[in-house]
Backbone as CSV, one residue per row, in Angstrom:
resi,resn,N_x,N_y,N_z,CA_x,CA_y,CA_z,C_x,C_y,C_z
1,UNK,48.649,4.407,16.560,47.973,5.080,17.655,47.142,6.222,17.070
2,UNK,46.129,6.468,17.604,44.883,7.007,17.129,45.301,8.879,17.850
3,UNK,44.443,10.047,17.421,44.662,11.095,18.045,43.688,10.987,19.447
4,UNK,42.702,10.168,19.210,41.955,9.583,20.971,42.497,8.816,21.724
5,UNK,43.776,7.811,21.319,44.358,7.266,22.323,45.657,8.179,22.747
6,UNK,46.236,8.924,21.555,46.886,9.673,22.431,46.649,11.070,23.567
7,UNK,45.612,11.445,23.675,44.492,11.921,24.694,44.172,10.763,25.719
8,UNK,44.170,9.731,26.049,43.823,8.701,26.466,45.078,8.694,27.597
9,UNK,46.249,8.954,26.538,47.349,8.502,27.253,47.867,9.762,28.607
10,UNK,47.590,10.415,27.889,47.996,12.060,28.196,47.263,12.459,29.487
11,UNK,45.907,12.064,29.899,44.820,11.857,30.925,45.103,10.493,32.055
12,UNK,45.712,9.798,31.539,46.144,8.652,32.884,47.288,8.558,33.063
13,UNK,48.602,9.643,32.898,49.766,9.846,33.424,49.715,10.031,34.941
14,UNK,48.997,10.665,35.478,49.259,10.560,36.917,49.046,9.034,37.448
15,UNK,48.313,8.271,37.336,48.025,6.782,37.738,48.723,5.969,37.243
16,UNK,49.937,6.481,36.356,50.811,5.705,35.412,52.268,5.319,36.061
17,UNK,52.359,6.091,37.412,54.043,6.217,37.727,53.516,6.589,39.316
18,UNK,54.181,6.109,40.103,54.588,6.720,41.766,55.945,7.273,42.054
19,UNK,57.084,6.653,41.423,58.385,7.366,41.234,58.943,7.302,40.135
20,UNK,59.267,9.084,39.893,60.548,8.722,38.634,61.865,9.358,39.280
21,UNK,62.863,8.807,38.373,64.157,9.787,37.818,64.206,9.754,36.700
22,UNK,64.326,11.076,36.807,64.693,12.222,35.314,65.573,12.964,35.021
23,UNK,66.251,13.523,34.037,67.241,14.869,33.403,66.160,15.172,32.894
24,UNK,65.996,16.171,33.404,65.274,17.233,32.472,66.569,18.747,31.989
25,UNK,66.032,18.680,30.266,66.938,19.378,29.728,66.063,20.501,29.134
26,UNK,65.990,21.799,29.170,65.530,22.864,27.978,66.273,23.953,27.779
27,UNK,65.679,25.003,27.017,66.155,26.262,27.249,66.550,26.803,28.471
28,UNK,66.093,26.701,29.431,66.306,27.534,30.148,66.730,27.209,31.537
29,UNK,66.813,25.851,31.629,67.678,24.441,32.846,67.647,23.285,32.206
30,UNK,68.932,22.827,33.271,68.694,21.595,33.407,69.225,20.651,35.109
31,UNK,67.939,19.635,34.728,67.623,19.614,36.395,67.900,17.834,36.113
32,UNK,68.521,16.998,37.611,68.301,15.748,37.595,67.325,15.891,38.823
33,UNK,65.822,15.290,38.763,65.031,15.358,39.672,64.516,13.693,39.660
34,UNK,64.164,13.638,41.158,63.306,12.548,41.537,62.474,12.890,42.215
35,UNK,61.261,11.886,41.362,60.134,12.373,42.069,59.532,11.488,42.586
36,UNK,58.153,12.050,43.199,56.867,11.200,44.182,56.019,12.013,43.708
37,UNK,54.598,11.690,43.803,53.589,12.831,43.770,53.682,13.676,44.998
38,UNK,53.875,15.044,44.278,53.222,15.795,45.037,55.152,15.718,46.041
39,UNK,55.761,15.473,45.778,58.144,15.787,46.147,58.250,15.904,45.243
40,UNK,59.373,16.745,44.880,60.538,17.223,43.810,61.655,16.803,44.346
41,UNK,62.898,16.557,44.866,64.382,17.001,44.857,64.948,16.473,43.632
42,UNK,65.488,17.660,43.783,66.781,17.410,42.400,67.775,18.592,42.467
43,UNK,68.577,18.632,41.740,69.746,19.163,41.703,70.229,19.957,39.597
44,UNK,70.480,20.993,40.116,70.919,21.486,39.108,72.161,21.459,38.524
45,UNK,72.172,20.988,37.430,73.503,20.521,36.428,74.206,21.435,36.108
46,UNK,74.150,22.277,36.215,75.104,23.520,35.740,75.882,24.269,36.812
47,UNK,75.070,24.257,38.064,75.577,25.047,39.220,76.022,23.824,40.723
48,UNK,74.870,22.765,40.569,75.073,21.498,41.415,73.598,22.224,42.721
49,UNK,73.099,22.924,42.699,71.944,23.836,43.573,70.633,22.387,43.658
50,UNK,70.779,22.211,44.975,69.683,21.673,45.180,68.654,22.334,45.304
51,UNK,67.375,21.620,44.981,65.918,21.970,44.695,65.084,20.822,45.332
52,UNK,64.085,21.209,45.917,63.463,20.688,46.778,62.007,21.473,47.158
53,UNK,60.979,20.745,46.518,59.553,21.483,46.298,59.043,20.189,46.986
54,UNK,57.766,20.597,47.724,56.523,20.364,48.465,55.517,20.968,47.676
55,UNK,54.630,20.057,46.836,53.328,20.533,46.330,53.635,21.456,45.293
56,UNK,52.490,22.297,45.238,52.699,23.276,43.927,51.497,24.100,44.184
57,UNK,51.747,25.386,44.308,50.111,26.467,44.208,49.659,26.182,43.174
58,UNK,48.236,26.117,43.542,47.017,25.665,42.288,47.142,26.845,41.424
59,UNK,47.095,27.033,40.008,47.235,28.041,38.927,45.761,28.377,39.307
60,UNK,45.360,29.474,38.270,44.018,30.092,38.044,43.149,28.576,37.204
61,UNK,44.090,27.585,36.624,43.031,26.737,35.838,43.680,25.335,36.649
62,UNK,43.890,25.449,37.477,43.847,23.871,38.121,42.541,23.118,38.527
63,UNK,42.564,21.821,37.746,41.273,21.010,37.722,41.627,19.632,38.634
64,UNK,43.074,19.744,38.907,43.444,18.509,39.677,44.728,19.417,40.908
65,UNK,45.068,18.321,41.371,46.354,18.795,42.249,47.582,18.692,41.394
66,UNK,48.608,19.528,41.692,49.637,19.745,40.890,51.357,19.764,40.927
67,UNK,52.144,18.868,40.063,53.185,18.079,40.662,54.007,19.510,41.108
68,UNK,54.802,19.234,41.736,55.709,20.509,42.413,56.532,20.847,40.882
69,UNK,57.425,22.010,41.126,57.750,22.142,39.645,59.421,23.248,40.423
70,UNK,60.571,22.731,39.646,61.217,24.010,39.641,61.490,25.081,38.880
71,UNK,60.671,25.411,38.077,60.343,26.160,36.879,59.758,27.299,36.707
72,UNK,58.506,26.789,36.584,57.010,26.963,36.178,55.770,25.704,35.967
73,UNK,54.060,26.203,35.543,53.673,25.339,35.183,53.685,24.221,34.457
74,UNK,54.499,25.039,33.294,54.949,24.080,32.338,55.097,22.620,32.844
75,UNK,56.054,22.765,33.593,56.529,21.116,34.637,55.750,20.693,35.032
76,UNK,54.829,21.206,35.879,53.473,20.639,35.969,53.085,20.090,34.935
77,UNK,52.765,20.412,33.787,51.988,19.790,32.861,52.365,19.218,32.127
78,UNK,53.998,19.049,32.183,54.402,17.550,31.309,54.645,16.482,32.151
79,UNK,54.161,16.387,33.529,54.028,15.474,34.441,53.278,14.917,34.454
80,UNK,51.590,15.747,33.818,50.564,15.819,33.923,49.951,16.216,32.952
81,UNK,49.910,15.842,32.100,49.429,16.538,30.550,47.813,16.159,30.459
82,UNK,47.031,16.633,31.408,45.600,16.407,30.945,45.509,17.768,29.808
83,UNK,46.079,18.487,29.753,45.147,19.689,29.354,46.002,19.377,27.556
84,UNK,46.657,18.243,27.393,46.369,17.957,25.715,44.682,17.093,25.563
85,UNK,43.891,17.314,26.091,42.522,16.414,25.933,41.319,17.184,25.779
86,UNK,41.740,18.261,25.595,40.963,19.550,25.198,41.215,20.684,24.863
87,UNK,40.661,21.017,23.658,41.034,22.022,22.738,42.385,21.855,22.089
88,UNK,42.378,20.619,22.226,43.868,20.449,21.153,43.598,19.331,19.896
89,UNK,44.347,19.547,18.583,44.412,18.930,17.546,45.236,18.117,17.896
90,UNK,45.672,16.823,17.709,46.573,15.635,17.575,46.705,15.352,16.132
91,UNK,48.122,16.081,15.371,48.212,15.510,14.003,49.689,13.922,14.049
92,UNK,49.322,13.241,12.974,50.287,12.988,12.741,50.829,11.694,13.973
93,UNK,50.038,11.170,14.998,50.541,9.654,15.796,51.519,9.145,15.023
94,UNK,52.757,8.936,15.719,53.632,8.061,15.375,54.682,7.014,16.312
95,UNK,54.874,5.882,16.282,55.482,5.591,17.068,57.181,6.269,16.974
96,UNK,57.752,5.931,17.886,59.326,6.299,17.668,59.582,5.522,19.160
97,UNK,61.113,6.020,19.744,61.930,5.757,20.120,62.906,6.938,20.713
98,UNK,62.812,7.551,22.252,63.814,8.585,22.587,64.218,7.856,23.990
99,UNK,65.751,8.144,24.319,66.353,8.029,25.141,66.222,6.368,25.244
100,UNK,65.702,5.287,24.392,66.021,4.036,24.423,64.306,3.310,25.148
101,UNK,63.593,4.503,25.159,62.128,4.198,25.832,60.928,4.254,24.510
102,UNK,59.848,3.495,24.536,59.235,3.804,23.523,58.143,5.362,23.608
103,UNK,57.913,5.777,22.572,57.081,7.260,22.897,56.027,7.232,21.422
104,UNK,55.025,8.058,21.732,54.007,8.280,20.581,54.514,10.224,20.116
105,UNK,55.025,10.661,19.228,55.674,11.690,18.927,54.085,12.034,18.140
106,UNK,53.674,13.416,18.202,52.682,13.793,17.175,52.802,15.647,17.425
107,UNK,52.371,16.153,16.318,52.488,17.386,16.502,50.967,18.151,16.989
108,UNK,51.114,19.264,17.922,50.174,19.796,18.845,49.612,20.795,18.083
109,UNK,48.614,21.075,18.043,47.819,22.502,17.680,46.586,23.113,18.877
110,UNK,46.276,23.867,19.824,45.839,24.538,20.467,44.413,24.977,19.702
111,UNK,43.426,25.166,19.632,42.025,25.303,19.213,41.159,26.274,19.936
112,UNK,39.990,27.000,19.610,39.183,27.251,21.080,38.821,26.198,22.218
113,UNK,38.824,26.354,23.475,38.226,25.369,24.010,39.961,24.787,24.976
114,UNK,40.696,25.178,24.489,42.257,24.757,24.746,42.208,25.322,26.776
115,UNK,42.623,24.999,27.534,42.683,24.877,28.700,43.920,24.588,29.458
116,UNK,44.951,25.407,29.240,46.041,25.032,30.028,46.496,25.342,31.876
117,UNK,46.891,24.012,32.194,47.569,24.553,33.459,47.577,26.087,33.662
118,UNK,48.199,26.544,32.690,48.873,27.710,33.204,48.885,28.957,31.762
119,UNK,48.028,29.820,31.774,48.157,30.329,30.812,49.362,31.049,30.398
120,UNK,50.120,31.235,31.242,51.550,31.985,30.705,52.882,30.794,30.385
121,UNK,52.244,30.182,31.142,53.427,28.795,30.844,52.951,27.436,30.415
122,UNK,52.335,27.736,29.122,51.372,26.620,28.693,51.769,25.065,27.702
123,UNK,51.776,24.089,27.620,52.536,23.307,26.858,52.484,23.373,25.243
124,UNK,51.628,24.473,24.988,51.023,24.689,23.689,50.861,26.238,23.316
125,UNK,51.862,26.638,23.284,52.081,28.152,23.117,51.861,28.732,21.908
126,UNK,49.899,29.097,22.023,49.494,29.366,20.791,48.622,30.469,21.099
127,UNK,47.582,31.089,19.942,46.713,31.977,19.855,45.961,31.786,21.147
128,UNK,45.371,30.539,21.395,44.096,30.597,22.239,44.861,30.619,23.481
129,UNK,46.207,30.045,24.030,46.927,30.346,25.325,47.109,31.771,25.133
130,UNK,47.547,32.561,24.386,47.770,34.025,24.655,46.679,34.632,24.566
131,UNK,45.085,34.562,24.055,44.614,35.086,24.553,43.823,34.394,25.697
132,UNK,43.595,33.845,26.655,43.592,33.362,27.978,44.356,34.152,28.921
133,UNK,45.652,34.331,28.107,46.498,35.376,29.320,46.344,36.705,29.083
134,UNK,45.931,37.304,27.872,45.843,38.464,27.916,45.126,39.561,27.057
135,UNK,43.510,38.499,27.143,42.043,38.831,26.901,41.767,38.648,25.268
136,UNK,40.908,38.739,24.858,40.469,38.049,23.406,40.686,39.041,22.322
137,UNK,40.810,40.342,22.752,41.423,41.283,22.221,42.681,41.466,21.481
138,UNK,43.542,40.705,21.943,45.371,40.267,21.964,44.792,39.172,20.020
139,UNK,46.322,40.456,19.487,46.225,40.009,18.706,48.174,39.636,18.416
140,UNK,48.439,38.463,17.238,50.105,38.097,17.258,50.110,39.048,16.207
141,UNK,51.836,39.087,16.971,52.699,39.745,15.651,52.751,38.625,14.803
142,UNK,53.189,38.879,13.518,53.686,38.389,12.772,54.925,37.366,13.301
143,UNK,54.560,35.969,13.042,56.006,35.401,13.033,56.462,34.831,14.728
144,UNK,55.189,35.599,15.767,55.435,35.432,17.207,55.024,33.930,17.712
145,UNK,54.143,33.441,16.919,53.727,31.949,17.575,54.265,31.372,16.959
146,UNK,54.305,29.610,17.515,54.785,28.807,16.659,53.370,28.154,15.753
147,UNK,53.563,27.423,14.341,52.348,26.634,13.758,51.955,25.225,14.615
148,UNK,52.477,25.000,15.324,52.272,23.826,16.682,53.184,23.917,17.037
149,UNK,53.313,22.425,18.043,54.548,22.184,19.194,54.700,20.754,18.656
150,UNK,55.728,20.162,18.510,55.725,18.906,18.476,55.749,18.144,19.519
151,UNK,55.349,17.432,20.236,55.539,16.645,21.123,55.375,15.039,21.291
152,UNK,56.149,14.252,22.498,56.900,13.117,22.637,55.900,12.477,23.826
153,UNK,55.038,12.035,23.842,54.781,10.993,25.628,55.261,9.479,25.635
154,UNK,55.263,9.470,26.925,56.379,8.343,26.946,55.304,7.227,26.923
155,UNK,55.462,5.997,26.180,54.138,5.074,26.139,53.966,4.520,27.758
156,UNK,54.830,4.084,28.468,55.035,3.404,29.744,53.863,4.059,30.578
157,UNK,54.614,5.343,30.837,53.855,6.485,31.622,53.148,7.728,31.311
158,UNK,52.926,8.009,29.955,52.213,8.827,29.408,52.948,10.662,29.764
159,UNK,53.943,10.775,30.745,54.161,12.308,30.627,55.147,12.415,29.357
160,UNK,55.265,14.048,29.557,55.938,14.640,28.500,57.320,14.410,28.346
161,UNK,57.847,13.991,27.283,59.063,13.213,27.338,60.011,14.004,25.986
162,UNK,59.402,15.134,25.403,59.897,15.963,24.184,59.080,16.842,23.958
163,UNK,59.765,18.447,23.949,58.571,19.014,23.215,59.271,20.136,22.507
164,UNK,58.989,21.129,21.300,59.586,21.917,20.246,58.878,22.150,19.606
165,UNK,58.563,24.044,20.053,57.993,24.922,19.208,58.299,24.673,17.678
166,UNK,57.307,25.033,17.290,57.872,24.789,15.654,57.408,26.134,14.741
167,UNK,58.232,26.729,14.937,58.020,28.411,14.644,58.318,29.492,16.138
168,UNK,57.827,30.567,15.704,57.551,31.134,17.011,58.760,32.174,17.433
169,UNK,58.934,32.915,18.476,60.145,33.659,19.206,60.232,33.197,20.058
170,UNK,59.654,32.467,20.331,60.057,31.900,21.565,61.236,30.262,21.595
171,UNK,60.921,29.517,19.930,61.882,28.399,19.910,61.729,27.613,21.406
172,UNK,60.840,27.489,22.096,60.948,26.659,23.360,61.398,25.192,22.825
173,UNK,62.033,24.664,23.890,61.891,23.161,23.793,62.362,22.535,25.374
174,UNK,62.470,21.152,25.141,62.895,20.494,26.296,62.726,18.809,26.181
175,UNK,63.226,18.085,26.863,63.439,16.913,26.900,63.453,15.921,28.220
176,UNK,63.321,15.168,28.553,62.863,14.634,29.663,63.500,12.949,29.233
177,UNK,64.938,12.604,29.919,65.206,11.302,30.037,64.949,10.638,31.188
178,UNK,64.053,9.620,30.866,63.717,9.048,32.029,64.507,7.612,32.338
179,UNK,65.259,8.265,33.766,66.121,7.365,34.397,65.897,5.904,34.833
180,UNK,64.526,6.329,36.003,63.701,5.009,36.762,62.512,5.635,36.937
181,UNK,61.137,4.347,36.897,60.235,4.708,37.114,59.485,3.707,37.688
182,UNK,59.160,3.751,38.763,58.042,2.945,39.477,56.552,3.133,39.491
């Protein structure tokens, strides 16, 4: 797989799926959700708290409509990963294998020109997302970003199905097993 087909893939995830079930696992939850475009319910694994979203407020960079999220943008945009199709590097296409589904794993780099959902909660937590959020001026500490993100799309349906800072203070990650998908 090419770094244009995996952009390819990443851009027709919404037309790729009408329902899933998922575990979604990261730092900071973990959720079993089913979805529809544009419904959430799911339930939280740690406490049992249902969740239940209608839609999603458009961010400052929404170019489409946006999946409901119990999070942040982030969720949005591994539902919906157009914004790896600009201003991002694709190193490294590889096939693999997570949760028993096939996936194209390649590592992310952010560029000028980079455009996320959500500048504070971006799938690519780099120079050009931080300064988007907080003017061109903004300079990193030492040691604060990661050198990319690695990330996982699922070949079937193209969303985000793995992703892990690779450096950084922040160490983000998360995972996405996909249950059923129509």
């Amino acid at each position: 797989m090419t770094p244009e087909n995996v952009c390819q893939l990443a851009a027709s995830a919404p037309g790729r799926w009408a329902e899933l079930e998922l575990v979604h696992r990261s730092n900071d939850i973990s959720v079993r959700a089913w979805l529809r475009h544009g419904e959430l319910d799911g339930v939280r694994l740690d406490d049992g708290q249902r969740i239940q979203e209608r839609g999603a407020p458009p961010s400052s960079w929404t170019v489409r409509p946006l999946e409901p999220y119990p999070t942040n943008y982030q969720w949005s945009a591994m539902l919906d990963p157009y914004e790896l199709t600009t201003g991002v590097t694709i190193i490294d296409p590889r096939d693999g294998e997570l949760f028993g589904r096939r996936v194209v794993s390649f590592l992310a780099r952010a560029v000028p020109g980079y455009a996320p959902i959500c500048s504070c909660c971006p799938l690519i937590f780099s120079e050009a997302s931080e300064r988007l959020e907080h003017g061109e001026d903004w300079t990193a500490q030492p040691g604060e970003l990661p050198d990319g993100v690695e990330l996982a799309l699922d070949l079937e349906i193209g969303i985000v199905v793995s992703s892990r800072d690779h450096g950084g203070r922040l160490d983000s990650w998360f995972t996405n097993e996909i249950l059923r998908v129509r």
